[in-house]
Structures are given as C-alpha cells and as structure tokens.
N, C-alpha and C positions, 0 to 999 in steps of 0.2 A: 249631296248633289241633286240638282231637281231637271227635269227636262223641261224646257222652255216650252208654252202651252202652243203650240202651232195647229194648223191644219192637218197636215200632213208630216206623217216623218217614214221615210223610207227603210227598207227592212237593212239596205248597207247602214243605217245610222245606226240601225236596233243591234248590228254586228257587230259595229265598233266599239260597239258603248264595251261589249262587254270584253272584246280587245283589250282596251282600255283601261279597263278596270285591273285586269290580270295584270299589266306593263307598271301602273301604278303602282301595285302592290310588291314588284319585285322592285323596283328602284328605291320606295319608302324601307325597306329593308336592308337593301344596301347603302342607303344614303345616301345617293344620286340624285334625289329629288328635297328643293326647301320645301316648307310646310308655306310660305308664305309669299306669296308671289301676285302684288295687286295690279290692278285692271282698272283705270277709270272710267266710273260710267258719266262723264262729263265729256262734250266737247268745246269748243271755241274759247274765246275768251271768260277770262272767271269774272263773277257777278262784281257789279258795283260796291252793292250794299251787301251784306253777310247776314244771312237770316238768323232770326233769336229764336227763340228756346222752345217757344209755342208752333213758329211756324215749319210746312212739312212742301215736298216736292209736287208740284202737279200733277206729275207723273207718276203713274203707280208704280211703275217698272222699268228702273232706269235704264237708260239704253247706254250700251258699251259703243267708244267711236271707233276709229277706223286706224288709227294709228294713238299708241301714245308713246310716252318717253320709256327709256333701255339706259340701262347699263353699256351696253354695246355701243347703242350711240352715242352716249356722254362719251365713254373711249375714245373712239373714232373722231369724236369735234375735240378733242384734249389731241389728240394726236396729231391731226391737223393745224391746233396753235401754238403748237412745240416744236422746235426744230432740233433739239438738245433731248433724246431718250433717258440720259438720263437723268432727267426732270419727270419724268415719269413712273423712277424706280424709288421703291421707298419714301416718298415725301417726307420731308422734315411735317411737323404738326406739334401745335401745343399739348401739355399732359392733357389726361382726361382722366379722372376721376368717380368711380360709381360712389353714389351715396344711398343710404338706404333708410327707411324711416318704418316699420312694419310691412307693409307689400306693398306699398310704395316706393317706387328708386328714383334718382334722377342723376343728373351727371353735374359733374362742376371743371370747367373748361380755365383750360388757363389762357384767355383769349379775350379780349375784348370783343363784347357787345357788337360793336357796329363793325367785326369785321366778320361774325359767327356767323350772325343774321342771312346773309347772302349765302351762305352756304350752305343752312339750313333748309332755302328757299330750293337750292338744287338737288340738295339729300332727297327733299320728296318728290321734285318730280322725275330722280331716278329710281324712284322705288314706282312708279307708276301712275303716279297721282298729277292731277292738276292743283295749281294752286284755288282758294274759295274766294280767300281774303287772304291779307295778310297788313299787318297795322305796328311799323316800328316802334310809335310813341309808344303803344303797349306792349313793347317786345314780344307781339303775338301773330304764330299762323296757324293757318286753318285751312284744310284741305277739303275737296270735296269727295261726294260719295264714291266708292271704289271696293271692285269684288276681286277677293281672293281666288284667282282662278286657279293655287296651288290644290283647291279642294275639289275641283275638274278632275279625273284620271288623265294620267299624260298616257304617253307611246308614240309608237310611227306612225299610227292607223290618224293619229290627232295631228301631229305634225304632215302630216301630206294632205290631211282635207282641210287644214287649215282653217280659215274664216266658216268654211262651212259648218264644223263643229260647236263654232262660238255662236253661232245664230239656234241652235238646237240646245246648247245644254247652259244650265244657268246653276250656281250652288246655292241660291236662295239667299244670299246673305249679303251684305255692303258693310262698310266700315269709311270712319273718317277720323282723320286724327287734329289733334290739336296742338302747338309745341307754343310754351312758354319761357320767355329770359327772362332772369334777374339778375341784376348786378348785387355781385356777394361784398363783405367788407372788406374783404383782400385784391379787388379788384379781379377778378373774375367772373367767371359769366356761368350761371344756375341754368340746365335745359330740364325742362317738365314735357313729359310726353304724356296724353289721355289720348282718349277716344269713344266714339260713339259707336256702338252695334244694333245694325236690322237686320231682323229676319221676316223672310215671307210666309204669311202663314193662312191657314184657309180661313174666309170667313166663316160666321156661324152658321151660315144656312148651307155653305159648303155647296156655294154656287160659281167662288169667285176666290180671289187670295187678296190679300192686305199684307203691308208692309205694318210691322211692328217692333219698336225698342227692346232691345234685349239687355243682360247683363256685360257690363263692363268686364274685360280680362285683365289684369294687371300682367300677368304673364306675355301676354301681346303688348303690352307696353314698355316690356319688358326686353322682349327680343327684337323691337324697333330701337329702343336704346341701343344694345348690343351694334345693329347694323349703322347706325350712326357712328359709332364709336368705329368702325370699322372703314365708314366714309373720310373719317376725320384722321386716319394714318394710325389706327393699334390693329396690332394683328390679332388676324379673327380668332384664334384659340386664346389669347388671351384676353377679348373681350371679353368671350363667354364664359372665359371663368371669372372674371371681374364681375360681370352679372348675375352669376351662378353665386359666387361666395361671398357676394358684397355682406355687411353683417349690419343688423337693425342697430339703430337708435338703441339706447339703454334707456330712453324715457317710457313713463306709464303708458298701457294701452289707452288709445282713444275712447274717451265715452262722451254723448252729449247727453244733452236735457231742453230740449224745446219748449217752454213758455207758452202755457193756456191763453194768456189774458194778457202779457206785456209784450210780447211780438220779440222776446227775445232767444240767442241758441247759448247755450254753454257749452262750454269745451274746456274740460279737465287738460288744458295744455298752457305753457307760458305761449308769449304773442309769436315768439320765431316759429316756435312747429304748427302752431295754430292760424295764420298766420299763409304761412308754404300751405298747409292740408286745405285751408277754404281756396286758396285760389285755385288749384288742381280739383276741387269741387268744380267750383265756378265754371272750371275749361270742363271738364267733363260735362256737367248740366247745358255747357253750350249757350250759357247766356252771352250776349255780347259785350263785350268789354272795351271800353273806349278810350281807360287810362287807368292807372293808380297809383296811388301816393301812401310808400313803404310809413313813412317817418310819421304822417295822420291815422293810416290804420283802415286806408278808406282802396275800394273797389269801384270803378264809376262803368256803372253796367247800362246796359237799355232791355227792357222785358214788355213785352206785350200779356197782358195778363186778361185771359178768353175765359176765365172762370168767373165773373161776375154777374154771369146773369141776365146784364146786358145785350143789346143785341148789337154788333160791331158793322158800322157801314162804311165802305171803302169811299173816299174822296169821289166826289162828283169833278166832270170838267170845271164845272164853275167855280166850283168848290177851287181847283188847283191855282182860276182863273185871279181871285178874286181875295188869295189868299187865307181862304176859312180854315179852321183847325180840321186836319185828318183826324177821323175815328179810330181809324184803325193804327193807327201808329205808335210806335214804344217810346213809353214813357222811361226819364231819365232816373236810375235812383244811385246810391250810394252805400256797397256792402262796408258796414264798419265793423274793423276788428279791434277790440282794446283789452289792455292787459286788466283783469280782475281776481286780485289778489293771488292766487296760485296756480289761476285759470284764465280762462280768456272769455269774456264777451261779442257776441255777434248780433249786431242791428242792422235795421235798415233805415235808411235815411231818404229826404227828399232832395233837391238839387238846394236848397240854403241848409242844409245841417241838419234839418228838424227830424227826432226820429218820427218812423211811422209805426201804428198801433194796428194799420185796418188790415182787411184779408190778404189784400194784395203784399203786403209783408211777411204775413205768416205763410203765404204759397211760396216765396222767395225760399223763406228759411226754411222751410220744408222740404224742400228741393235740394238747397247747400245740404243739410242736415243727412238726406238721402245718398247723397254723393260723397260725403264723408265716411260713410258707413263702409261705401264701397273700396276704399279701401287698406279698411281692416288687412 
C-alpha cells in the first residue's frame, strides 16, 4: 500500500492509517475480508478504439472515479426487474467445467457463445471494472485499468471517512484483464481469462514514480475464473475446489525455440494446445486482435512496432484532411499457427499471407514467445 503523494496529509490520516492496518489484519485472519476487491480508475464512456501493445496512458497516475459498479447494485436492479423472488433463488445455469493445461486453466461452458458474451460483459463490471473494448467477431473483452483496493487496509476508521481515505492512500498497483471465447467441437463455449499488471515504482533519479509492467499471476486469473464460475450459478465452495483441483493436461511441458534468422517460434505442442497457449499469449501481450480463423491457424492482430529506429510522427490536420497515410498507426499482421510434425510452427504473416522475415516479426515473436513462458 503506498500513500498518495499529496501536499498535506493530516495527523487524523496518519491515525487511521494505522487503525486500519490493525482492522485489516484481524479480518484477513478471520476471513471476513477478499483479497480481491477492484476499483476502476476509468470514468465515462470506454474508448472507441483499444490500445495495442506498445501504447501506454497519458496519465501517469490513474485517477479512481466517483462511483463505479457493486455487487449490490446489480442486486438491487435484478430485484427491481423481478417480481417472482424466486427467480432470484438458485438460478438454473449451464455446467461449467475447469480445464487445466500446466498453470494455465480455463472454463468450458455449456452455453452458447452469443448468449455467454453478455454476461461476461456484466461479470466485470460487477467486479468493478469498466468495460475498454470489447469485439464479438473476436469473442473478445477487455477491461480497463483498475486497483485492487482489497490491498487498502479496511476498518471503521476507512468506512466513515470514506472518499476521504481513497484520495490519500493508493496500493501502487492496477491490473486489467482480458476474456476470451472459443467455440469448442461439442458446441460449447471455451472462456480464457489473462491479464496485465502495473506497478508504481520510483524513478531512477528517485525524484518522481513511473508506472511499470510487472509479472503476470496465473493464480489471479485463476481466482477471477473461480468468481465467474460463481456469477454463472456454481456454488462458491465448489468453485474453489473445481479451481483448486482442476488436474493438468498429461501432455509434455511447454518448450519453445525462437529462430535467429527465419522469424520463426517452435513449440513442442500439436496445433490444439499450441494453438489455445498462443492466443492466451496474444490476450496477455495485449496486442489487439481483430479476428481469427481456428481452421487456417491464423491470428489477425494490429501492432504498432516503436522499435525501429524510426522516428514516428502523428497525423497532421492535413494529413487527416487529405487522406495521407498516418505514421503512427498499427499495422495489420497475421499470427500463424500450423501443425509441424509433432509440434507446432508460429509465423508472422503480412495482410496477403506472405510470411515476414524483418525485426518487426521477430519483436512479435518475441513477445508471444515471452508470454508463453509465462505460463508455465
């Protein structure tokens, strides 16, 4: 937990803080408190277009708004469009299944696609979160940045000053998740949860803080499964033991091999696990994703690649006036996966098929490759 840098903070805050701290600590003991409780620092409407992989917030310090979405108030608007209570006892709900693949899990829903999707859409933002994006064609959403304020101390001292507490203490950290469907061959619908982690850290001259990328938790992606699973009609102890004891794949552990000179990844996996593991890259790397096509082997991504060397100029009026090409805009590619011999191949392609060979391929696959590792 970090203190928000302010001008002033008063000695009743420097009081509570450690209030706080004590209340914390007796409730995480008894249980009374989740570990996991987010806070979007987004307000208004969510952005048009969904940022790629390279780009970052203006803001260095994202600001928390003024209300967001509860648990409570989703009850409260269910309760008010029911007039039948018990419509709101035990809901019927399709199975739901954990699947597990080494530390990676995901669910398989017995539920069509286009009735999941909407629902998915309100799981998060009862868990707190605004929506980023969100892109049916690709059965993909994307949430935006949002702080865990279960890493806040709670108590009474926190509940009675309210808002005032949330302007003073920050835990330095944001998180954003990603959910992915896929329709499986039994007609059911695959849910993939990732995520992105920042933390605040000082610069070097230790004049200032920066926001910086941190490592991915599977275990947090883990127990936002679980809570879904819990949104979707299983009960919570039995989620979490479905979570807890889901059991791995019996296939080999993951290894790849990245290509010096021909811009390509290997992966010791046939095309299904290989396949599932790059996309869950892909969502985790945060490239944007526009479509894909199971049955070709292909990912249709857009990436902005600032490692060239280049120097990148943003669209003039005229430029937008007159139709000229933006510089700074992401280019279109195509991650291809294909079966090789007892493993699987990963290329990159241009928007006609053609692979690519140059940096900007080997920074792609560098990246899936990287995100693959993660989770081992």
């Amino acid at each position: 937990m970090k203190m928000k840098r302010s001008p002033l903070v008063t000695g009743v805050t420097l009081a509570s803080l450690l209030a706080l701290s004590a209340c914390s600590s007796f409730n995480q003991l008894t249980g009374q408190s989740e570990s996991v409780e987010y806070k979007s620092t987004v307000t208004g409407e969510p952005l048009s277009i969904p940022p790629d992989l390279t780009q970052a917030s203006d803001n260095t310090h994202y600001r928390a708004p003024e209300g967001v979405a509860t648990l409570s108030a989703y009850a409260a608007g269910q309760k008010a469009q029911s007039a039948n209570p018990a419509d709101r006892v035990l809901p019927q709900t399709a199975g739901v299944q954990v699947m597990r693949d080494g530390a990676l899990r995901w669910l398989v829903v017995s539920e069509p696609a286009e009735t999941l999707y909407p629902k998915l859409i309100e799981f998060w933002g009862n868990q707190g979160f605004t929506i980023q994006s969100q892109n049916p064609k690709a059965g993909l959403i994307e949430t935006d940045w949002a702080e865990n304020r279960a890493k806040i101390p709670e108590g009474w001292l926190r509940s009675a000053l309210g808002s005032v507490l949330d302007q003073v203490f920050d835990s330095g950290e944001r998180d954003r998740f990603t959910t992915r469907l896929e329709r499986d061959a039994n007609d059911k619908t695959e849910v993939y949860v990732s995520h992105q982690h920042m933390e605040e850290t000082p610069t070097s001259d230790g004049t200032g803080f920066k926001w910086v990328f941190g490592k991915e938790d599977q275990g947090l992606n883990a127990a936002m499964l679980a809570r879904l699973m819990v949104y979707l009609g299983t009960d919570q102890q039995k989620a979490a033991q479905e979570i807890k004891g889901a059991t791995p794949d019996a296939g080999p552990a993951t290894t790849t091999q990245l290509s010096s000179g021909q811009a390509s990844l290997m992966v010791n996996e046939t095309f299904d696990r290989a396949w599932r593991r790059v996309g869950v890259a892909i969502d985790s790397a945060r490239f944007t994703v526009e479509d894909r096509n199971r049955d070709q082997g292909d990912y249709y991504i857009r990436y902005l690649d600032t490692d060239t060397g280049e120097k990148i100029e943003q669209q003039t009026v005229f430029g937008r006036l007159f139709g000229t090409r933006n510089a700074a805009e992401p280019q279109k590619f195509r991650v291809h996966v294909a079966q090789q011999g007892g493993g699987s191949e990963v290329t990159v392609l241009d928007q006609d098929g053609k692979q690519l060979t140059d940096a900007t391929a080997r920074r792609i696959l560098t990246v899936i490759d990287k995100n693959l590792k993660g989770t081992q």
